[in-house]
N, C-alpha and C positions, 0 to 999 in steps of 0.2 A: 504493500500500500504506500509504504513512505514512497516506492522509486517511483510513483506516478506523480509524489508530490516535486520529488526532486528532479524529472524530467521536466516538469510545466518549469520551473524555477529557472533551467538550465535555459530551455528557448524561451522565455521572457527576458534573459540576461540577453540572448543574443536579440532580439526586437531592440532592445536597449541600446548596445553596440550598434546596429544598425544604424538607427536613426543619429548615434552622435556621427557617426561618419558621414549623415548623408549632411546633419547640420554644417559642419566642417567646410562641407564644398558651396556652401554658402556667404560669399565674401562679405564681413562685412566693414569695408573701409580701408582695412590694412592689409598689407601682404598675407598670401598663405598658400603654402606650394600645393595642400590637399588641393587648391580650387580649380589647378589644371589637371587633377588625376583621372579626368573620364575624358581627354581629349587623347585620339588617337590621330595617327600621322602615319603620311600615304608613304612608306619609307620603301623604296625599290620593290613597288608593286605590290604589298603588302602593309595591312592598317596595322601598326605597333605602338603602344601605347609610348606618350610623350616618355615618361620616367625612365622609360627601357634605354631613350635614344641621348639623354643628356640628366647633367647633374642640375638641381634647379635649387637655388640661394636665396635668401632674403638679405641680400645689402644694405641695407636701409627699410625704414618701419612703414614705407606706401610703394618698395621697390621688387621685384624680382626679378633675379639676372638666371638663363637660362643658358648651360654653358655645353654644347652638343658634344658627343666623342667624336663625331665625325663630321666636320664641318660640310662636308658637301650635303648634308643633311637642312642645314640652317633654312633655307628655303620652305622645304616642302614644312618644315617647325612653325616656321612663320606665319606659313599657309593655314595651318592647322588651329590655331591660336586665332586666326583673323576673325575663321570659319565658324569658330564654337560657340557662339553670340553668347563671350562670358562679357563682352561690353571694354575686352582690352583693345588699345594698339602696342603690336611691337616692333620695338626697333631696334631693329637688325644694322650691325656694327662690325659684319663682317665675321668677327669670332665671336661673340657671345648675341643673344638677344633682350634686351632687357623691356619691361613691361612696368610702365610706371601706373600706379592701381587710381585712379580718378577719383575723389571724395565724392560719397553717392548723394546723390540731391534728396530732398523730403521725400519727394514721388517717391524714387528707386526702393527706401526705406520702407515705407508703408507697404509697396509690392512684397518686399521678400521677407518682410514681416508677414503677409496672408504665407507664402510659400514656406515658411515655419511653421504654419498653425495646422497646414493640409498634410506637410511630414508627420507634425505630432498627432492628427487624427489616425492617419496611417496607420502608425504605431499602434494606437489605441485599438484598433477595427484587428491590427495583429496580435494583441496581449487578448483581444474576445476572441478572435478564433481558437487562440492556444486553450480559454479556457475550455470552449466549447468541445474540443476535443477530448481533454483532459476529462471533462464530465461524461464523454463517452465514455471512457475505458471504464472509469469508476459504477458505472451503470452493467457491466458486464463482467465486473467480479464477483465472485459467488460470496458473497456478506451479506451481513443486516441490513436493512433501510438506516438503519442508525448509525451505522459504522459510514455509511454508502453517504447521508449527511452528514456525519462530520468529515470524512472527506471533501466532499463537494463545497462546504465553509471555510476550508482548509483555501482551496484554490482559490474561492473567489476571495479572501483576504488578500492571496498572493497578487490576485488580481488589481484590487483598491492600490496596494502597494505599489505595485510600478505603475500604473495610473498616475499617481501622486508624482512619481519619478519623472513620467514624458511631462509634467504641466510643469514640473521644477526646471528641466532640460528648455523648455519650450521656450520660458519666462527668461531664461539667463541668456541665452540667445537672441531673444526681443532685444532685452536690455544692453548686447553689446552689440545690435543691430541700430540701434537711437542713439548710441552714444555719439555723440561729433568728435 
């Protein structure tokens, strides 16, 4: 009985992980190398993610220098980065590319403030699936109704809990989304 509890616990950690990672690729205002990590590059006929094909730096606290292994690469990097409507321009120097990050205007804020609250619902819509599940299994163990409720209170606790978790995550996010 417990390993059903500690299975649901196990993928609600990871819903958890999930969503800081997807918050991550949400810039807000400063540098952050996560926020090029889903841009792929058209690298000798084959899409390879940026990180594979160069080293990526924060020089500076609105800066990112992108420094390729293989300079003949720097183009199609370019290309890739122009393409990925994360709202950069880079500028390509030859050997490195650097990406100066633009201070987001009120609008842009307000936007990826909604585009935080639709991840954390996500979340939320994945912490109810896990339970729903979880309330499966517990339905199909040969136990008491009583045993079979205190399990199934067991989860949804676990459930309130990281509930509580995605609106803490959500809120610090907002907050370092507003900050100038």
């Amino acid at each position: 009985m417990n390993e059903i509890i500690e299975l649901t616990k196990i993928n609600m950690d990871k819903t958890i992980e999930s969503l800081e990672k997807r918050f991550n690729t949400v810039r807000a205002g400063r540098a952050n190398p996560s926020s090029l990590d889903g841009i792929q590059v058209d690298y000798y006929g084959s899409l390879t993610p940026l990180k594979q094909l160069a080293t990526i730096s924060v020089p500076e606290a609105r800066q990112l220098l992108i420094k390729p292994f293989d300079k003949g690469c720097l183009s199609a990097i370019e290309k890739a980065i122009f393409e990925s409507n994360l709202g950069y321009t880079p500028n390509n120097d030859g050997e490195s590319i650097r990406i100066i990050i633009p201070v987001l205007t009120e609008e842009r804020r307000v936007e990826l403030t909604k585009q935080i609250k639709a991840m954390a619902e996500e979340a939320k819509v994945s912490i109810r699936n896990i339970r729903h599940d979880s309330n499966e299994k517990i339905e199909k163990q040969e136990i008491s109704e009583d045993e079979q409720k205190n399990l199934q209170n067991k989860v949804q606790d676990l459930v309130n809990q990281y509930n509580k978790l995605v609106e803490e995550k959500m809120k610090e996010k907002q907050q370092e989304l507003m900050t100038v």
